[in-house]
C-alpha positions in Angstrom: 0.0 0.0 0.0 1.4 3.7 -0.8 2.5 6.1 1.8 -0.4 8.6 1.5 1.1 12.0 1.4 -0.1 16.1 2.2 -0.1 18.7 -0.2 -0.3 22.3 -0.2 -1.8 24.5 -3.7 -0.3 27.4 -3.6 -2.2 29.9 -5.4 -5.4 28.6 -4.7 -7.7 31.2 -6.3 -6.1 30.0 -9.9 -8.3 28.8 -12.2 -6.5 25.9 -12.6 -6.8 24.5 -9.4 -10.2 22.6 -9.4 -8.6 21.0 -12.2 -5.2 19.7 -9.8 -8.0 18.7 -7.4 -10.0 16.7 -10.1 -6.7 15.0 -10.8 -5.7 14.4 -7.8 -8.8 12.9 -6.8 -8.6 10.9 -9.8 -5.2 9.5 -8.7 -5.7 8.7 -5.8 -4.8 4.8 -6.4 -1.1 6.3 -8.0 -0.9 9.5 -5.4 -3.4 8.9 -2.3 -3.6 12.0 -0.1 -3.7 12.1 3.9 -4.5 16.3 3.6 -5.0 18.8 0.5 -4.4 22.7 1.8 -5.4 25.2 -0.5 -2.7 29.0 0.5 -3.2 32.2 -1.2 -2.7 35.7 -0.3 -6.4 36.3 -2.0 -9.1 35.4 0.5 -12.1 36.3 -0.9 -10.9 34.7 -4.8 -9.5 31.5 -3.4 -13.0 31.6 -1.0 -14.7 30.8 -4.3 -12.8 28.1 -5.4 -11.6 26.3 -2.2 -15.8 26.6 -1.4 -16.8 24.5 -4.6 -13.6 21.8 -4.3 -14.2 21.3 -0.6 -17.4 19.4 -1.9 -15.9 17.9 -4.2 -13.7 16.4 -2.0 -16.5 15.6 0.4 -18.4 13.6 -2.7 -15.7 12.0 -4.0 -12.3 11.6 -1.4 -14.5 11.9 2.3 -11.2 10.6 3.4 -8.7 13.4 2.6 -8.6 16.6 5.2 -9.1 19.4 3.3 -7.8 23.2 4.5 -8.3 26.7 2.6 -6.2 29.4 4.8 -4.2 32.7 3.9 -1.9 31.7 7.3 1.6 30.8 5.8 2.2 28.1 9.0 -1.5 26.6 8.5 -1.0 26.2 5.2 2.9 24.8 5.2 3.2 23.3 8.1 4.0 19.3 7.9 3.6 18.8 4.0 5.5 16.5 1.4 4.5 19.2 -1.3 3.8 22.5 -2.5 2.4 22.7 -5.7 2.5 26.3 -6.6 0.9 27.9 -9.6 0.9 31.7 -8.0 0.3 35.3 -10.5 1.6 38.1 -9.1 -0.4 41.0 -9.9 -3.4 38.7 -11.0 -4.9 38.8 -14.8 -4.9 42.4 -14.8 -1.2 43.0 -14.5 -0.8 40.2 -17.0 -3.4 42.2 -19.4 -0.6 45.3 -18.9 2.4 43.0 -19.7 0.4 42.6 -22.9 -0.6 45.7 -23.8 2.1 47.9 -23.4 4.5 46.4 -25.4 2.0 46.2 -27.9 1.9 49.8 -27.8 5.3 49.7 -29.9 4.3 47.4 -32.4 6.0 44.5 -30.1 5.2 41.7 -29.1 3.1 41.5 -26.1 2.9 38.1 -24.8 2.5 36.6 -21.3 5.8 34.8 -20.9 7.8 36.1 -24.1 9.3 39.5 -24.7 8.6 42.2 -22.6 5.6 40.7 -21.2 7.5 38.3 -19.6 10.5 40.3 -18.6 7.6 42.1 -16.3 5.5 39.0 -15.1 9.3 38.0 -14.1 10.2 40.8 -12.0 7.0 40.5 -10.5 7.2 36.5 -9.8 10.3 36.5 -8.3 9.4 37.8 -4.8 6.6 35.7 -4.1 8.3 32.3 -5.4 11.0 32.7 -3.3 8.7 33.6 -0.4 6.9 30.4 -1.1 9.9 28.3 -0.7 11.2 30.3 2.9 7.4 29.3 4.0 8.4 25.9 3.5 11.9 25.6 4.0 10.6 27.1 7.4 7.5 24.9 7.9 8.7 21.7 6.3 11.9 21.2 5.1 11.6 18.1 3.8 9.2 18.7 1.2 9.4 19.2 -2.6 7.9 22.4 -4.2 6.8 21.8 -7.6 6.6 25.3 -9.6 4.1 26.0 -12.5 4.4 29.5 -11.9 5.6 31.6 -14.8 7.5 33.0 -16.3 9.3 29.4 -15.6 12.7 30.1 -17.1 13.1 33.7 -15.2 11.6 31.5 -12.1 13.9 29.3 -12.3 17.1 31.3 -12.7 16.1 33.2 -9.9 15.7 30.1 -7.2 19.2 28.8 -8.8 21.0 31.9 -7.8 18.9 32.9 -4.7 17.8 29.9 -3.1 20.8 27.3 -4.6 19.7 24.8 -1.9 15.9 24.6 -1.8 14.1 21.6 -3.1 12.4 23.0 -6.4 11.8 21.8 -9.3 10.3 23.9 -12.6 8.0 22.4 -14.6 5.9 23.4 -17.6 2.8 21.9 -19.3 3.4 23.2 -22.6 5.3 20.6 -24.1 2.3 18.0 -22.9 0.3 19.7 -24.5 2.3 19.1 -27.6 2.9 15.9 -27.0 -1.1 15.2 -27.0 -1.0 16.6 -30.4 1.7 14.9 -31.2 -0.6 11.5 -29.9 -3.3 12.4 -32.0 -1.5 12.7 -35.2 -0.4 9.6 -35.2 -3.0 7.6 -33.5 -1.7 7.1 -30.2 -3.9 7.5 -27.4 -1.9 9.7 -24.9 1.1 11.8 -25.1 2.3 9.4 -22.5 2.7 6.8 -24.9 5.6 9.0 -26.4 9.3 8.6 -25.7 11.3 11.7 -26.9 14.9 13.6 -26.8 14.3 17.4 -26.5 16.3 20.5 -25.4 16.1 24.1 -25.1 14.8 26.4 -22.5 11.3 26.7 -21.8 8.6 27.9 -23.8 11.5 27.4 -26.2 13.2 24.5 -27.6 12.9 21.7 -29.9 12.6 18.0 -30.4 15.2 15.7 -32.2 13.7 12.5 -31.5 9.8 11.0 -31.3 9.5 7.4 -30.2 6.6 5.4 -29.4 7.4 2.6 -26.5 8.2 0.1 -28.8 10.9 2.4 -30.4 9.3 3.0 -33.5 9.9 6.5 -35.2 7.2 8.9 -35.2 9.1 11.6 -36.6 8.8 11.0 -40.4 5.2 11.2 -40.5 4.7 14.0 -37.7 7.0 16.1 -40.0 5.2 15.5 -42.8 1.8 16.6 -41.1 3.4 19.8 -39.3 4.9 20.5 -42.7 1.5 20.8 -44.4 -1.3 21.7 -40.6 1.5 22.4 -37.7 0.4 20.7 -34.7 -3.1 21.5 -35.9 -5.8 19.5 -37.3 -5.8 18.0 -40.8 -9.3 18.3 -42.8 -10.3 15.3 -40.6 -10.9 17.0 -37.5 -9.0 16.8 -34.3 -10.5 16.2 -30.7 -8.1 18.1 -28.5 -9.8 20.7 -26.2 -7.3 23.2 -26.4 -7.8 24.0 -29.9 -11.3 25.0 -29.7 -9.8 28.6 -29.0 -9.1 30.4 -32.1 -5.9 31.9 -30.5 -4.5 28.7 -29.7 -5.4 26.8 -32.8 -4.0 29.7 -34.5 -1.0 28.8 -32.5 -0.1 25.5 -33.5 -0.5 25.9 -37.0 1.7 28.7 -37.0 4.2 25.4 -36.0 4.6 24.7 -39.7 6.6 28.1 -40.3 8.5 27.5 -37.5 9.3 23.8 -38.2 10.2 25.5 -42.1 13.4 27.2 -40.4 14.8 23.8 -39.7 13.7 20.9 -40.6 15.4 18.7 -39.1 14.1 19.2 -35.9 9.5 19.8 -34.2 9.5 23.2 -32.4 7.8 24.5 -29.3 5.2 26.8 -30.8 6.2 29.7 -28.5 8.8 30.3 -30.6 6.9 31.9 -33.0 7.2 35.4 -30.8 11.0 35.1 -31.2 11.2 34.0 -34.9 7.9 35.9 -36.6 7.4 38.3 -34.2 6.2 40.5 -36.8 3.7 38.3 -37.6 2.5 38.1 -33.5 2.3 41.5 -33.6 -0.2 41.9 -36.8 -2.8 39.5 -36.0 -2.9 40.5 -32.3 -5.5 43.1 -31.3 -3.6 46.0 -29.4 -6.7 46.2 -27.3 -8.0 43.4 -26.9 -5.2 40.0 -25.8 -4.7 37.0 -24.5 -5.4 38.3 -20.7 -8.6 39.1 -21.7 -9.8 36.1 -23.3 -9.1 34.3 -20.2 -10.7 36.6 -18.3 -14.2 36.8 -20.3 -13.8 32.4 -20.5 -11.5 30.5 -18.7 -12.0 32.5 -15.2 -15.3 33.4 -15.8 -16.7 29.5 -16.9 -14.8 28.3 -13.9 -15.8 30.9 -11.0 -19.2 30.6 -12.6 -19.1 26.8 -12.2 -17.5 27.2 -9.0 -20.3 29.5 -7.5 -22.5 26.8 -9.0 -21.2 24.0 -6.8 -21.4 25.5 -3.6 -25.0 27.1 -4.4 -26.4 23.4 -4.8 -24.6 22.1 -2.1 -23.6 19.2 -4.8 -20.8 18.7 -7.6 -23.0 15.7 -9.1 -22.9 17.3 -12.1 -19.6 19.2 -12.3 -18.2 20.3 -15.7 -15.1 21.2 -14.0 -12.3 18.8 -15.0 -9.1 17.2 -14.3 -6.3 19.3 -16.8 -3.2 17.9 -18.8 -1.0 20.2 -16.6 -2.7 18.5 -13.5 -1.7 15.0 -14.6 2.1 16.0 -15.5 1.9 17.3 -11.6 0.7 14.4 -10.6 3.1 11.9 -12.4 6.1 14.1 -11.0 5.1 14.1 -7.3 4.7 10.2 -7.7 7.6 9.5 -9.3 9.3 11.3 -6.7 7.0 9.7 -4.1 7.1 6.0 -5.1 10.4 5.5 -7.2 8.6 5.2 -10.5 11.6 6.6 -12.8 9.3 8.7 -15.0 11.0 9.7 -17.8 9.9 13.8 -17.6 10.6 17.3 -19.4 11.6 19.2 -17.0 13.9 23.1 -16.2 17.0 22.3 -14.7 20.2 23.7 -14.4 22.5 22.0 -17.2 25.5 20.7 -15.8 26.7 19.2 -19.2 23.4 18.0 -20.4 23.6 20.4 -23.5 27.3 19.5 -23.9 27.8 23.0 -25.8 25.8 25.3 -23.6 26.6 26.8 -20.0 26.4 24.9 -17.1 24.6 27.2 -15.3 21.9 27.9 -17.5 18.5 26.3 -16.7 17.2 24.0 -19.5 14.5 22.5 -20.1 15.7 18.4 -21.1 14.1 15.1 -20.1 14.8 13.8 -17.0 14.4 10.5 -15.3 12.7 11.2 -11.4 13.0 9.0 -8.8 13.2 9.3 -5.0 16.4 10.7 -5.4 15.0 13.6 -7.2 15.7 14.4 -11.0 18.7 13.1 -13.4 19.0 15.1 -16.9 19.8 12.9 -19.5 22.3 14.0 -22.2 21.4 15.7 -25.5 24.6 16.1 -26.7 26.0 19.3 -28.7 23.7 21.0 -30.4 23.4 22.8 -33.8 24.5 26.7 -34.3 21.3 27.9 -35.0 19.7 26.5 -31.8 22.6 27.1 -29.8 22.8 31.3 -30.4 19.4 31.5 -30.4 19.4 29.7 -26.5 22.3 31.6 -25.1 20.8 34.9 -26.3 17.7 34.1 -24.2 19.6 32.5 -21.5 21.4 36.0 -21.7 18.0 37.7 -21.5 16.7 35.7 -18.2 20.3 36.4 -16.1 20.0 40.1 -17.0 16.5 39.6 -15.2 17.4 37.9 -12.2 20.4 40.4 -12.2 18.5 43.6 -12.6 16.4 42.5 -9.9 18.7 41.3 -7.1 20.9 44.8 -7.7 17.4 46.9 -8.2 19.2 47.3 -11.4 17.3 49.5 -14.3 20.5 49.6 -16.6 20.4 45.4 -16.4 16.5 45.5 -17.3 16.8 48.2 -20.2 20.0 45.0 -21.5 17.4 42.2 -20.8 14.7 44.1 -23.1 17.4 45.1 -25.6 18.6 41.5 -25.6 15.2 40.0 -26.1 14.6 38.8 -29.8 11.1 40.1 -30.0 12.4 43.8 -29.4 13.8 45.5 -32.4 15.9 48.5 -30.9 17.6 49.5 -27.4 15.6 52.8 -27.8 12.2 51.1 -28.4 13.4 48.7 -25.3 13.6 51.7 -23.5 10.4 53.2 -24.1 8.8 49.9 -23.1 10.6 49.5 -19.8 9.6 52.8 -18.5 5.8 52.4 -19.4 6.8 48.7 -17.5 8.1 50.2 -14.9 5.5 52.9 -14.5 3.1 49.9 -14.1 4.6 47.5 -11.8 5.4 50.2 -9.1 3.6 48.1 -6.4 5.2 45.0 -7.4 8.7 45.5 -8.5 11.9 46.3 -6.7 12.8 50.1 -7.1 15.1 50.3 -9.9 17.9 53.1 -9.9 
């Protein structure tokens, strides 16, 4: 029988986490919990969703002890792990990291570019609060960070908090990889074996293997060649392209994958390599931000507020997400010793033989009780490899510029950053930025 183990959501007003908690619930024969404790510094927005997953778990898991609290020691005390998903600044700070770059005809993008640059200053802080709360409360738990900006996240806990059991994850290539399934017939991106390297929201696969070591690649090249990770005429079941923005997203994948073929991109490269492109079939005034706002947040507080009106989930269309399962497979690997084979951020240390050892990459990695062991990619191509240490540049200036309250570091990051065409445009962003994030970032001189 498996240990049964406690875990804290940080950043319990997300949107995303009735999904962890449908997923968790679901797993509970992989990952069984003794306690699920929901922190945020949000009372009244987590209220609304800890409210509606409290009778969930009351349905469904009577046996796990459920806590919502804003008190760091409630909420940290005696856990194995902190799964933390936080926004700094909520959707309306992400909706100015958005806009005002788009202001200058740049890209203006959550995690890319400028956008990111911000929603990194701004991460910083409360990530590496998080992990004092539980280095403080329990330090023998693992925090498992989906917050973003993941790279700048993650440079930041390397260089700040060297010592702290963290590990940076990202959904985005599992949501990929389900594409990837569906292409060619397979019924899970888990049924996928692959080599990949890069940095997050940016990198590339060299190798796609099913488990019996065919290769997938030939005939997903030829379909991303011709429909990206998109649908062919035949229709594609994957809930994430019902959006316009995102389907329009990965079929932008077959211009990217047209700049090297010999390699399947991340589609977030398409804001470093036809940014121009972003930037014309974006609406200055109306983004990303708030398109979640008006469905994601809205369907799920709505649904939310639904629940706890009946009294009853019976009904629930609230469900478990792909990011919740990749959560899940990492704090059970890490749990039970099941040597998942996983993407995750890491600092290199010779897994990219020809990049920095200090840079954090994003490579697959087996996890086991002992925690996470890259596996080698090897030396990589020119192309990939300027294009990685420019934006490896980009996140240090970050983590730089905010550690030394640095504005001439920032104004290099922006400059740096491929989606930004001049130091003088960089400039004009970075003050608007700045002018903005007053209550959230560090005072810059």
């Amino acid at each position: 029988m498996l240990e049964k183990k406690s875990v804290v959501i940080a950043g319990g007003g997300s949107t995303y986490t009735a999904g962890i908690v449908m997923m968790l619930i679901n797993n509970q024969d992989k990952f069984p919990l003794k306690s699920l404790k929901f922190y945020d510094n949000d009372f009244e927005r987590q209220k609304v969703v800890a409210d509606a997953c409290e009778i969930i778990i009351r349905e469904r898991a009577p046996e796990i002890e459920f806590v919502a609290t804003t008190d760091p020691e409630v909420a940290f005390k005696d856990v194995d792990f902190v799964m933390a998903h936080i926004r700094q600044g909520g959707l309306k700070m992400r909706e100015m990291d958005e806009k005002i770059p788009m202001k200058y005809d740049v890209v203006g993008q959550e995690t890319c570019g400028p956008g990111g640059i911000a929603y990194g200053m701004r991460s910083i802080t409360g990530v590496v609060e998080l992990i004092d709360y539980m280095e403080e409360y329990s330090p023998n738990a693992w925090m498992l960070n989906y917050s973003n900006p993941a790279s700048i996240v993650a440079e930041a806990t390397r260089v700040m908090r060297p010592n702290a059991k963290i590990i940076n994850i990202c959904d985005m290539p599992v949501a990929i990889k389900q594409g990837m399934a569906d292409i060619v017939g397979l019924k899970s991106g888990n049924d996928i074996v692959d080599r990949y390297y890069g940095l997050n929201h940016y990198g590339w696969w060299t190798e796609i293997l099913d488990k019996d070591g065919n290769d997938l690649m030939p005939k997903l090249k030829e379909h991303v060649k011709e429909y990206g990770y998109g649908p062919d005429t035949s229709g594609n079941d994957n809930p994430l392209l019902m959006e316009q923005s995102w389907m329009d997203t990965f079929t932008k994948a077959k211009d990217i994958y047209a700049v090297d073929p010999d390699t399947l991109p991340n589609t977030y490269l398409k804001y470093y390599l036809y940014p121009d492109y972003v930037v014309k079939h974006t609406d200055p005034n109306h983004t990303r931000a708030n398109e979640v706002m008006e469905n994601r947040e809205k369907n799920v507080f709505t649904e939310c507020r639904n629940i706890t009106s009946k009294g009853t989930a019976e009904d629930t269309t609230l469900e478990a997400g792909e990011h919740a399962e990749f959560i899940v497979q990492l704090a059970g690997a890490l749990s039970y010793n099941t040597h998942e084979r996983m993407l995750l951020i890491v600092e290199n240390n010779g897994a990219i033989a020809n990049i920095e050892n200090d840079a954090m990459v994003e490579v697959p990695c087996i996890v086991s009780k002992r925690g996470y062991e890259p596996l080698a990619m090897g030396k990589i191509p020119t192309f990939q490899k300027g294009m990685i240490e420019q934006q490896v540049s980009v996140e240090k200036l970050v983590v730089q510029a905010y550690m030394e309250k640095s504005y001439q570091k920032l104004w290099k990051a922006l400059t740096l950053s491929a989606t930004v065409p001049s130091a003088g445009v960089a400039k004009l962003i970075l003050d608007d930025l700045q002018e903005a994030n007053k209550e959230y970032w560090p005072e810059l001189s």
